[in-house]
LUMKE-733807 format. One record per residue (C-alpha): residue in one letter; y, x, z. Coordinates in pm, whole numbers, padded with zeros to 5 digits, always signed. Example, Ala and Ser with C-alpha at 12.3 -4.5 7.8 and 13.67 -1.06 7.14 Angstrom:
A-00450+01230+00780/S-00106+01367+00714/
This chain:
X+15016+11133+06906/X+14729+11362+07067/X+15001+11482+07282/X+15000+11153+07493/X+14609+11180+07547/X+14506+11329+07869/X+14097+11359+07938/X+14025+11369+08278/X+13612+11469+08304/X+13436+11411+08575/X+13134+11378+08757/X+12989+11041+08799/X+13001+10931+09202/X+13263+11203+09330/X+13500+11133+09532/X+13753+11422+09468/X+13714+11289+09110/X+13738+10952+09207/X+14068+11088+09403/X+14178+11259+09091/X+14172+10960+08881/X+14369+10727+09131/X+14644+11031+09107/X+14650+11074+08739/X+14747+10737+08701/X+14994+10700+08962/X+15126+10989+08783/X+15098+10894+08421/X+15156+10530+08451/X+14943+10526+08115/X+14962+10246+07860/X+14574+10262+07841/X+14319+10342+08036/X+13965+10407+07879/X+13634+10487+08064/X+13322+10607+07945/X+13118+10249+08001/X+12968+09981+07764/X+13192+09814+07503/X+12997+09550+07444/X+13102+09441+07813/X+13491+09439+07715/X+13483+09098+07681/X+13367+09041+08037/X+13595+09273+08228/X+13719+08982+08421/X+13384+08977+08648/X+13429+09295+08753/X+13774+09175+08869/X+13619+08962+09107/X+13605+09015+09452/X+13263+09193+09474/X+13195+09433+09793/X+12998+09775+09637/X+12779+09896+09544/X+12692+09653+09230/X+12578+09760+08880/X+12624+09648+08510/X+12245+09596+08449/X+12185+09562+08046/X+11869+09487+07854/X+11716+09457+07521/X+11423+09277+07462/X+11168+09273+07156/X+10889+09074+07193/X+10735+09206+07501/X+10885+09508+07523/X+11226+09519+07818/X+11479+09785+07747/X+11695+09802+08094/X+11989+09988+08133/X+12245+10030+08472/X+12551+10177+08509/X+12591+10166+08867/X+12926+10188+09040/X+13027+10224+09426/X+13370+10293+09598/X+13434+10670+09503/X+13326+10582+09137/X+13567+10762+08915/X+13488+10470+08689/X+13542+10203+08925/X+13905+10354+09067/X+13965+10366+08691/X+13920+10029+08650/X+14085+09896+08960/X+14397+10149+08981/X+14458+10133+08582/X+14484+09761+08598/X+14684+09752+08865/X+14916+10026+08688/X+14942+09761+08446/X+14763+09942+08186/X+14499+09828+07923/X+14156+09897+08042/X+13830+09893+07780/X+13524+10074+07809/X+13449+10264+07531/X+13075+10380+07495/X+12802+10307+07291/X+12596+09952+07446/X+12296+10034+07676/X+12103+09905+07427/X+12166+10127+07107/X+11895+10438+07047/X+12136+10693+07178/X+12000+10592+07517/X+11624+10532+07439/X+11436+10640+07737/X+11773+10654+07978/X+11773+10433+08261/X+12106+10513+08440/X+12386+10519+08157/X+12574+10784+08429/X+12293+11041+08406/X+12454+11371+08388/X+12429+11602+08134/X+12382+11890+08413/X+11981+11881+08322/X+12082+11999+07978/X+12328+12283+08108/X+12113+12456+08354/X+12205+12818+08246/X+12566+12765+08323/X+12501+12612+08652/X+12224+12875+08759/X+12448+13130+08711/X+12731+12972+08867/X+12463+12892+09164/X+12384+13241+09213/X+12729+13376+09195/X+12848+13157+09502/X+12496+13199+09644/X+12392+12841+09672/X+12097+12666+09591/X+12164+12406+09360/X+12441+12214+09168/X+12535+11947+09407/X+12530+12233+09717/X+12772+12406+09392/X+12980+12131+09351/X+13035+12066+09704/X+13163+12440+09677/X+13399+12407+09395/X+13539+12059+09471/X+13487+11821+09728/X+13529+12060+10012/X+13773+12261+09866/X+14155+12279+09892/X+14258+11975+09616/X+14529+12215+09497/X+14481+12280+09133/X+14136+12050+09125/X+14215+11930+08721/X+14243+12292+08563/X+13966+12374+08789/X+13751+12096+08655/X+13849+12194+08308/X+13711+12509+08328/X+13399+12376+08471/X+13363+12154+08237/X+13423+12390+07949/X+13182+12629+08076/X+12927+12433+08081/X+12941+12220+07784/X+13037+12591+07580/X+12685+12697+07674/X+12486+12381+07641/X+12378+12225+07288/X+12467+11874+07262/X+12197+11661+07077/X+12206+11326+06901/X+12243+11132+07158/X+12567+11307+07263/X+12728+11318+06909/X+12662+10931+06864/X+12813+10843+07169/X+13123+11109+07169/X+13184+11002+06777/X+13217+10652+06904/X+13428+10755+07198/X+13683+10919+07012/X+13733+10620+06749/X+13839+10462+07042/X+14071+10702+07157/X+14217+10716+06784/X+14261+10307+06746/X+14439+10280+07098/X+14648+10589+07069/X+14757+10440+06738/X+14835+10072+06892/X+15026+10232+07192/X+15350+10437+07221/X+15256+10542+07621/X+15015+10806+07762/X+14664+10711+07747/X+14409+10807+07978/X+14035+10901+07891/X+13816+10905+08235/X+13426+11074+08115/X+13143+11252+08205/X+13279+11622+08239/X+13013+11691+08001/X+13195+11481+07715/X+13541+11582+07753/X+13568+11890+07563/X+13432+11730+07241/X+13657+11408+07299/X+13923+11601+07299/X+13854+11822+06981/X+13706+11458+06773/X+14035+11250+06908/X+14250+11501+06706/X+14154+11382+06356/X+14002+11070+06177/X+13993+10677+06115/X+14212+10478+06388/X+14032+10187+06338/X+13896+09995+06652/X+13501+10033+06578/X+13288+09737+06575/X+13048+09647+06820/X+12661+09815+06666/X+12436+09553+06608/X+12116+09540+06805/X+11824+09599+06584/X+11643+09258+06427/X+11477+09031+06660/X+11608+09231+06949/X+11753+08987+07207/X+12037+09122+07424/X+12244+09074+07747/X+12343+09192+08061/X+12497+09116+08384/X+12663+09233+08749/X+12406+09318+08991/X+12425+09471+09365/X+12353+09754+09402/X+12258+09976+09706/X+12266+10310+09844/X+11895+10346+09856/X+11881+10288+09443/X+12185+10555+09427/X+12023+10853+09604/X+11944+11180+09389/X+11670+11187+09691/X+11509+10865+09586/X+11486+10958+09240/X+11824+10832+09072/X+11881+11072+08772/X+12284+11092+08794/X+12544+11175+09031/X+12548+11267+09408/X+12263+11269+09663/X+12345+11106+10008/X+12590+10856+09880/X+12643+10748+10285/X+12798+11106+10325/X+13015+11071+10067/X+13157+10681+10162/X+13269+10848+10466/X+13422+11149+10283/X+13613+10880+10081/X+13751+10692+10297/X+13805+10956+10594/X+13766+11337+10491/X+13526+11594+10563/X+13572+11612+10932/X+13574+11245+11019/X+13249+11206+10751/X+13041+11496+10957/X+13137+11383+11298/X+13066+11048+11225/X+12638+11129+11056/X+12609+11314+11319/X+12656+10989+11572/X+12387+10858+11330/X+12148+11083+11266/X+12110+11101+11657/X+12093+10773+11692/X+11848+10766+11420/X+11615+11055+11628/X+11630+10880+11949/X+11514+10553+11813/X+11214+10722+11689/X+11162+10867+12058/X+11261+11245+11856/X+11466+11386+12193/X+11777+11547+12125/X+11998+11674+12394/X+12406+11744+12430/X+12320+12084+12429/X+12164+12058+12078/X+12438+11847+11960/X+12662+12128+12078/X+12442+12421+11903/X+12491+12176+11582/X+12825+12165+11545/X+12858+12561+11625/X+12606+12611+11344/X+12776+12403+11096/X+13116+12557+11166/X+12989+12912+11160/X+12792+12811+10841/X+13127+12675+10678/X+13340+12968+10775/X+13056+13188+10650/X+13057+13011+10290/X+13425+12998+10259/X+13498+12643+10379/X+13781+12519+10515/X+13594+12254+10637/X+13236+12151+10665/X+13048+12024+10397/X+12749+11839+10369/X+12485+12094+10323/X+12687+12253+10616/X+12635+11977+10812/X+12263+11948+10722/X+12174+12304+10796/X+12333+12333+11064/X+12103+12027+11236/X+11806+12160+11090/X+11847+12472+11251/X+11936+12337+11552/X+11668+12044+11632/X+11409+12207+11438/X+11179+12470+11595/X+10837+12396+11376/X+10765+12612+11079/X+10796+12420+10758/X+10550+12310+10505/X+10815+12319+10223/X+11156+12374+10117/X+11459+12150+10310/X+11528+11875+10058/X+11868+11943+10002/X+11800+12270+09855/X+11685+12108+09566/X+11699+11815+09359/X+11453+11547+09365/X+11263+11257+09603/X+11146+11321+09976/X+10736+11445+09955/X+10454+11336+10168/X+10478+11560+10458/X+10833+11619+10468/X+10937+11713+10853/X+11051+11405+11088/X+11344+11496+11228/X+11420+11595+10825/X+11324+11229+10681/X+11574+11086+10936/X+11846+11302+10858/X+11848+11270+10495/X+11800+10818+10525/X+12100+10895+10787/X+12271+11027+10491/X+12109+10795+10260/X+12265+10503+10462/X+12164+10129+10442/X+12452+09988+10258/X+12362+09717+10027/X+12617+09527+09768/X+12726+09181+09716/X+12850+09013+09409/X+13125+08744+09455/X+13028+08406+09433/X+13184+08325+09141/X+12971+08614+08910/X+12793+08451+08640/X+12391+08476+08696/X+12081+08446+08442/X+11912+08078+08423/X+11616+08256+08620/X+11803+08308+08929/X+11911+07937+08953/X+11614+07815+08840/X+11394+08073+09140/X+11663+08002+09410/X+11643+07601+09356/X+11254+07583+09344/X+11237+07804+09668/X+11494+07549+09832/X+11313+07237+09683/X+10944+07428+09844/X+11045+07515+10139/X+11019+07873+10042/X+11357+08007+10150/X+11295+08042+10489/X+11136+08360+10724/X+10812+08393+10865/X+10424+08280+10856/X+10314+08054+10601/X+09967+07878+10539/X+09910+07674+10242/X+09589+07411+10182/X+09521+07428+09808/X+09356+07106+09833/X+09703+06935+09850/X+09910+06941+09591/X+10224+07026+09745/X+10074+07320+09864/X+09948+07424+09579/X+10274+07345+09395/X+10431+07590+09613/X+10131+07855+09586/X+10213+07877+09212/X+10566+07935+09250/X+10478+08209+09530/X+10238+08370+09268/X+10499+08411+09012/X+10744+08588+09271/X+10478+08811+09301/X+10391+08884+08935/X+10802+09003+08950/X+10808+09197+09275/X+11042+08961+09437/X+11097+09170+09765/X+10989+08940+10062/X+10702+08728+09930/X+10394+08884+10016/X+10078+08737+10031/X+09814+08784+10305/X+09485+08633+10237/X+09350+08388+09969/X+09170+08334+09667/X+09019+08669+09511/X+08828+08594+09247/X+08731+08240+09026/X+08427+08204+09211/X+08579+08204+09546/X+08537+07906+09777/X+08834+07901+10028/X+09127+07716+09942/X+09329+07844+10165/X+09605+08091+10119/X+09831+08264+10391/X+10183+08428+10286/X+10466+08641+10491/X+10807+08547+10415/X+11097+08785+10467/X+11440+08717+10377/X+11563+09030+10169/X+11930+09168+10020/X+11708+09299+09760/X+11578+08945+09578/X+11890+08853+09413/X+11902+09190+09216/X+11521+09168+09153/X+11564+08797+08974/X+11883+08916+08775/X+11730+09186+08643/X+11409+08988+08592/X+11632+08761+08410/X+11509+08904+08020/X+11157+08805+08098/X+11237+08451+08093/X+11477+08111+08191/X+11231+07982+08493/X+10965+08155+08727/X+10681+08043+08546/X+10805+08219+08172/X+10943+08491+08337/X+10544+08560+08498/X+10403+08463+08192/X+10614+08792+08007/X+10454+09006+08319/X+10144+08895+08232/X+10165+08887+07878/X+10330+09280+07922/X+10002+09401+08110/X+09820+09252+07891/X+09948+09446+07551/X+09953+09739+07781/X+09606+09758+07996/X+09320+09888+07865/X+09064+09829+08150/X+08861+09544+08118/X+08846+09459+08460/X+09230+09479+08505/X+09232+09200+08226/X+09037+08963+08412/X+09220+09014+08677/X+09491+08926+08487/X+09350+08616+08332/X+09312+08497+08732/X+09653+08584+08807/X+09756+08328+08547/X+09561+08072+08713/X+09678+08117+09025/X+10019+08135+08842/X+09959+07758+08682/X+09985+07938+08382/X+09613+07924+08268/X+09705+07693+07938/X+09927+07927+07809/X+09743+08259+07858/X+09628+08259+07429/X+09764+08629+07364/X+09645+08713+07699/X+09292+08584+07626/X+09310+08735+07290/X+09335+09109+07470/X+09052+09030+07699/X+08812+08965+07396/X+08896+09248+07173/X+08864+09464+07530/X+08538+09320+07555/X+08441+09386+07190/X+08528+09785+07233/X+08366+09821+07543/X+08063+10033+07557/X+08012+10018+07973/X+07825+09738+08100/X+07941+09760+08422/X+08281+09712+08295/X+08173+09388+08111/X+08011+09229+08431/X+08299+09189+08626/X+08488+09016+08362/X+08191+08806+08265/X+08172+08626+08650/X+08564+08587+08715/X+08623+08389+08327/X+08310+08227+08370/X+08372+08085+08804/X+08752+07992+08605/X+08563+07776+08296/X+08310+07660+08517/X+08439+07486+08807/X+08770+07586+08887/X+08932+07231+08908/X+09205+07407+09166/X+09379+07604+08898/X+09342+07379+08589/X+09077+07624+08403/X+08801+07415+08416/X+08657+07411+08086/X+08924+07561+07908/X+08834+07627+07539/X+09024+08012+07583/X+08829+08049+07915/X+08476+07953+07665/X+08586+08203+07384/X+08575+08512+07675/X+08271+08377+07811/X+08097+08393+07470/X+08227+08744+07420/X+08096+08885+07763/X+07782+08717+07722/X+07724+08846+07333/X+07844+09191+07472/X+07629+09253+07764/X+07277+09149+07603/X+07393+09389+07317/X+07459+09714+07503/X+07174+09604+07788/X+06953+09610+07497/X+07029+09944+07327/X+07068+10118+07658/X+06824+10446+07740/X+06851+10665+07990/X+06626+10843+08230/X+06534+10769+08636/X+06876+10804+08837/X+07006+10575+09102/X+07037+10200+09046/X+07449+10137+08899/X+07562+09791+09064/X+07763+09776+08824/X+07558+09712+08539/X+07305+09520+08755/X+07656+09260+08845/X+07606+09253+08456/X+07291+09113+08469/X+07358+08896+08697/X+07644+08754+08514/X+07443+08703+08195/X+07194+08473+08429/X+07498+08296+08560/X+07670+08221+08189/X+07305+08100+08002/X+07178+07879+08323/X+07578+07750+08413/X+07723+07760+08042/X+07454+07715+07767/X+07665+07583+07466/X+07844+07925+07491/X+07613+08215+07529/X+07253+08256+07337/X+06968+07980+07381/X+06760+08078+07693/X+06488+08167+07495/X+06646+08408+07320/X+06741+08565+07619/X+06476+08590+07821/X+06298+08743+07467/X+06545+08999+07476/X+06519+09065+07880/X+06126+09099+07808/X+06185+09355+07545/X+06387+09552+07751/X+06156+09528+08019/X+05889+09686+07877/X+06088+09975+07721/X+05965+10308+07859/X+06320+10452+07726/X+06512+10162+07952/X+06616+10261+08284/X+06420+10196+08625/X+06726+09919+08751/X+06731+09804+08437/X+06434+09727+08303/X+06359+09545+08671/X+06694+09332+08634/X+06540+09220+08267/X+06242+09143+08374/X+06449+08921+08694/X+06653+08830+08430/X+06389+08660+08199/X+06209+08557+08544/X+06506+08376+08661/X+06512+08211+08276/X+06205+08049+08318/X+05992+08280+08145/X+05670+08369+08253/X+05674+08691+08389/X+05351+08900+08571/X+05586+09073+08781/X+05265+09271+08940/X+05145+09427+08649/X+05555+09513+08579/X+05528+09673+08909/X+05262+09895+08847/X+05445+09981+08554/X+05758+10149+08773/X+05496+10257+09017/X+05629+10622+08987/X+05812+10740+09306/X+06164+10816+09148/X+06115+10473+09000/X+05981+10211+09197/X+06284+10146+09472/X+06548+10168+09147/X+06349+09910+08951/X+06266+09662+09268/X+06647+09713+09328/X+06753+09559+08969/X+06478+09324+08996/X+06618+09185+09347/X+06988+09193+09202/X+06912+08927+08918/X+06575+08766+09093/X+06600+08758+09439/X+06530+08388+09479/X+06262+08417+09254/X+06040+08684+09506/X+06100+08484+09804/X+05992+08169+09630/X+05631+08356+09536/X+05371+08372+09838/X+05246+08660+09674/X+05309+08848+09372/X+05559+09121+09349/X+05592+09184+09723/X+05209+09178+09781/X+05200+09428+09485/X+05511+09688+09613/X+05338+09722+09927/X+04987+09831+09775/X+05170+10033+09578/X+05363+10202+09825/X+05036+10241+10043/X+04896+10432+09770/X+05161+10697+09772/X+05095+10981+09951/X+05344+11143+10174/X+05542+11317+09946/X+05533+11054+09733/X+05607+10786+09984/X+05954+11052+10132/X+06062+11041+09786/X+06078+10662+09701/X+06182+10574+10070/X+06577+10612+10001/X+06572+10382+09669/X+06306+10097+09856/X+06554+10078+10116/X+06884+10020+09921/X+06643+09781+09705/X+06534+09595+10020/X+06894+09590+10178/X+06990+09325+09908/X+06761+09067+10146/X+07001+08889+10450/X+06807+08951+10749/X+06623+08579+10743/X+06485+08649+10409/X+06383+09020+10505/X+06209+08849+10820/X+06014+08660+10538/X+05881+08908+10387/X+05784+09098+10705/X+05590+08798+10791/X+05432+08787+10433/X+05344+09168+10487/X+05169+09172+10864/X+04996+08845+10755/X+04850+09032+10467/X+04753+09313+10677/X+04559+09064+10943/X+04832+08968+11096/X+05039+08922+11430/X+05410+08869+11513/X+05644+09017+11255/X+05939+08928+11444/X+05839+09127+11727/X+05756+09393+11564/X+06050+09428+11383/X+06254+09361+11701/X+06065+09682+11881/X+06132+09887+11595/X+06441+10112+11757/X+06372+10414+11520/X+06556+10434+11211/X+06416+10409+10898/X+06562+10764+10826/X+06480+10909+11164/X+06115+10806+11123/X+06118+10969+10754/X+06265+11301+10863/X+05977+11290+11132/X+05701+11228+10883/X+05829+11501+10645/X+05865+11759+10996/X+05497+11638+11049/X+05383+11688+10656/X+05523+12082+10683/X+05353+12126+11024/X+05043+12032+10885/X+05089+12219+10558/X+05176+12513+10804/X+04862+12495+11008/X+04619+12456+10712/X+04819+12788+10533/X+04697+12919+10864/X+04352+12728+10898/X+04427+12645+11201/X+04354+12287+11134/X+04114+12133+11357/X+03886+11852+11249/X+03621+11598+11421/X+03306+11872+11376/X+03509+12171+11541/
């Protein structure tokens, strides 16, 4: 029975392989045909069938709660797996994948079920590297097999193969998978009398064909997914961008373009023809290149192949050989291809154009006919119904409900990513005003394989954002990102069903010990519970429990904060202000006012409080409607590394307050400030004028009135008008003048009235 097994390894996305395959079975005319894929996808064999134009991908997933698990096993013309597929069925042969599903724990943490073993085997393959004197494995297995003479390519892979998997240790993963492989192999070799051909990963064929040899020839069942794991999966396109070793994909071959044209026309045809495009490429990016460095190309890449022992050029061939000719900077760093991985920030131009020429632009399509997820019906008729479908500018009037109808749907294309929705201005925060929102739209190859995959978050637009949400949620820590999030899902529509959500934002609040953090949070739930009729928060009761937790929080760690003088934090001083906001705008959920403006006096008279905060308290009880003698709270911060910091949280939570006085604080700062001398005064100059900045010009025209009327009077206006010298330039004159003075007296060279 083993005798009519034949393993053919191979490497995932190679065309010689994919060649070898297509040969083997013209050859064998095998009964069965089995291909390292996911079983649990047997049963839906017939959509691959369809008439689909490549690259597409069987996407899986497994879902727990929140949690996504997704899985593709990408395919493109010069798939081994896919000429497996299509060449075995037409040889009339039975055709079954036989691997583990994506969704088993032998491929926790995998993404792409074709990622090669070769990270595991990197002895073998550096030694190998270094014998042939190239720089990596693909630039190795260009070397050994897809530019090399096809004669004697299977005992040649064998060897390879066995090499590599003698010196590598196979883990877990690998035994789980190859143990289920080869009960495979066992049942069909047992229910067929023909050959029967295995098509793997190179790196499992060894062991396949040792396990095949001996054991139960039983068909295995289909694992079961753990409990309360939901499962599924589905055909998605696929493109050359998503394939590329240089954009990150763990498996297979870099510059998949490249190797479409070695498919379907050979090396020489494939070289001749990226060249075409990567000058095209240079010359629409006004890069010059010339005939004559066209011509000192191609002699470079043929002297480069001869050198290496090619018959004929292959693609690092081809890519040196460019390099060297349209290249004449130094490089930063290493040529891409001489190593694996993504393109870096500051990789050379003429470089990034060669390797997207190589890259290539090829997108797949699914046929018509290919069963989709409810979410891709239920995105592409609500677009349609919206008027969302289309290209270009759009402006939306939240006031109407049409518009904002079609703002929500736009809102949950972007919670997914949906390539082509992007939005351009709007609503930033609960508190903001406009109602006015302006989106691009841009029709994009890339949204159908967005919404399929997106299809395990949910059946419509609106579940499917609420999982996003719901995901960030369970996984955020910042506070501030989770109020964010809480206004996403009222721009969503999605504000009544946002429980778990609001649940995370008070337990963040509860553990946070930064009230800057808190402040944020406090303004954007409270604007949402207050008055945001637009979205549908308006008084929402989960909108009232934050509220009551911010509120709680902030007077607590206001009130056991010390620290020393330093500069004023906004961020705590937005607390503040947020705390005013909740107790005058939302009573029956924080503290009474009186106990509030208690606390704020407390803290306003603590010598252990910081400058900015101890002024926002005392704004803060101020602005409460407690009486507050903000003079004599002055002269209390009347130190120089003090006084601007405290005015500055005093402003932040009181402003309206000081303007409303005729006199009082204002009257108070300025005798204070004239009693500084001019040390003093250079000192507290910086902090007074970030505390005074908070004013809008009108109001700081108020006070300058206020001041020159106090002082006997005259035109403030004007005077402020003539004043072209800087506040700063006029301070580093005073302090030039203080040393010139100090100078002359070391000297006594100072001069008075009786000299």
């Amino acid at each position: 029975m083993i005798a009519r097994l034949h393993v053919q390894g191979v490497r995932h996305h190679s065309p010689a392989c994919a060649r070898l395959v297509a040969e083997r079975i013209e050859e064998l005319r095998p009964a069965a045909v089995l291909i390292e894929g996911p079983a649990d996808f047997n049963e839906r064999l017939g959509e691959l069938a369809l008439e689909h134009e490549l690259p597409v991908a069987i996407y899986s997933y497994a879902s727990t709660d929140l949690a996504v698990r997704r899985t593709w096993a990408p395919m493109c013309d010069y798939s081994p797996e896919w000429v497996a597929l299509t060449e075995g069925r037409r040889a009339g042969a039975t055709v079954r994948f036989i691997d583990l599903p994506a969704w088993h724990g032998a491929f926790e943490g995998v993404e792409n079920r074709y990622s090669d073993a070769e990270r595991r085997y990197t002895e073998a393959t550096d030694r190998l590297c270094a014998a042939f004197a190239v720089d990596n494995v693909d630039a190795l297995w260009d070397h050994l097999v897809e530019v090399a003479d096809a004669a004697g390519l299977a005992e040649r892979l064998d060897h390879y193969f066995d090499l590599v998997r003698g010196e590598a240790d196979a883990d877990g993963t690998d035994t789980a998978r190859e143990a289920y492989m080869a009960q495979w192999i066992r049942a069909t070799l047992a229910e067929v009398d023909g050959p029967v051909l295995v098509v793997c990963g190179g790196f499992h064929a060894p062991a396949l064909r040792r396990l095949a040899e001996d054991g139960d020839t039983a068909f295995p069942a289909l694992p079961e997914p753990p409990e309360g794991t939901e499962t599924g999966g589905y055909l998605v396109p696929y493109s050359f961008k998503r394939l590329d070793a240089f954009a990150g994909y763990q498996s297979g071959m870099p510059s998949p373009e490249y190797y479409q044209r070695l498919w379907e026309a050979g090396p020489e045809a494939a070289a001749a023809t990226l060249v075409q495009r990567i000058t095209a490429r240079l010359r629409r990016r006004g890069l010059h290149v010339s005939t004559s460095d066209l011509i000192g190309a191609r002699s470079l890449t043929e002297g480069l192949a001869r050198l290496r022992g090619h018959a004929r050029p292959g693609r690092t061939d081809l890519l040196d050989g460019l390099a060297s000719a349209l290249i004449s900077d130094d490089l930063e760093q290493p040529l891409p291809w001489t190593r694996r991985g993504s393109l870096t920030a500051g990789t050379h131009p003429v470089v990034v154009e060669m390797t997207a020429a190589l890259t290539g632009e090829r997108v797949g399509s699914l046929h018509p006919d290919t069963p989709r997820p409810p979410l891709v019906d239920d995105a592409e008729a609500e677009m349609a119904r919206l008027g969302l479908d289309g290209d270009g500018p759009l402006r939306l009037d939240l006031a109407k409900p049409k518009d904002l109808e079609r703002s929500r749907v736009l809102h949950c294309a972007r919670l997914l990513r949906l390539p082509g929705v992007r939005r351009d201005s709007g609503p930033t925060a609960g508190a903001d005003v406009t109602a006015e929102e302006h989106w691009t739209l841009t029709a994009s190859a890339d949204r159908l394989p967005v919404l399929i995959e997106s299809g395990a978050l949910g059946a419509t637009l609106g579940d499917a954002a609420q999982t996003v949400l719901e995901q960030r949620a369970d996984t955020e820590a910042a506070l501030d990102a989770l109020a964010a999030l809480l206004f996403d899902a009222a721009l969503c529509g999605r504000a009544h069903l946002t429980d778990r959500l609001g649940a995370s934002v008070e337990s963040a609040v509860d553990d946070s010990g930064d009230l800057g953090e808190v402040g944020p949070a406090l303004s954007t739930v409270l604007a949402l519970w207050r008055h945001d009729h637009l979205f549908g928060t308006a008084g929402s009761d989960l909108y009232a429990a934050v509220v009551t937790a911010c509120a709680n929080r902030i007077l607590w760690l206001a009130e056991g904060l010390h620290a020393g003088p330093g500069p004023a934090e906004q961020g705590r001083l937005h607390a503040m202000r947020a705390l005013r906001d909740a107790v005058r705008h939302a009573p029956s959920l924080t503290p009474p006012a009186s106990s509030v403006a208690a606390a704020a006096q407390r803290i306003a008279v603590d010598g252990q409080a910081p400058p900015d905060l101890r002024g926002a308290a005392l704004g803060l009880a101020w602005a409460l409607g407690a009486p507050a003698d903000a003079a004599e709270a002055a002269a209390g911060a009347a130190d120089p590394d003090r006084l601007g910091d405290w005015l500055s949280g005093l402003f932040a939570v009181a402003r309206e307050e000081v303007i409303a006085e005729e006199e009082g604080v204002i009257t108070a700062v300025d005798e204070l400030v004239a009693d500084l001398n001019d040390d003093e005064f250079l000192v507290a100059l910086p902090a007074l004028r970030q505390a005074f900045a908070m004013f809008p010009p009108r109001e700081r025209g108020l006070i300058a009135e206020r001041l020159v009327a106090a002082r006997g009077g005259g035109d403030a206006r004007e005077i402020t008008r003539k004043l072209a010298v800087s506040p700063v330039a006029m301070a580093a004159a005073m302090a030039l003048e203080a040393r010139v003075e100090a100078a002359l007296a070391r000297e006594d060279l100072v001069f008075g009235e009786e000299s």
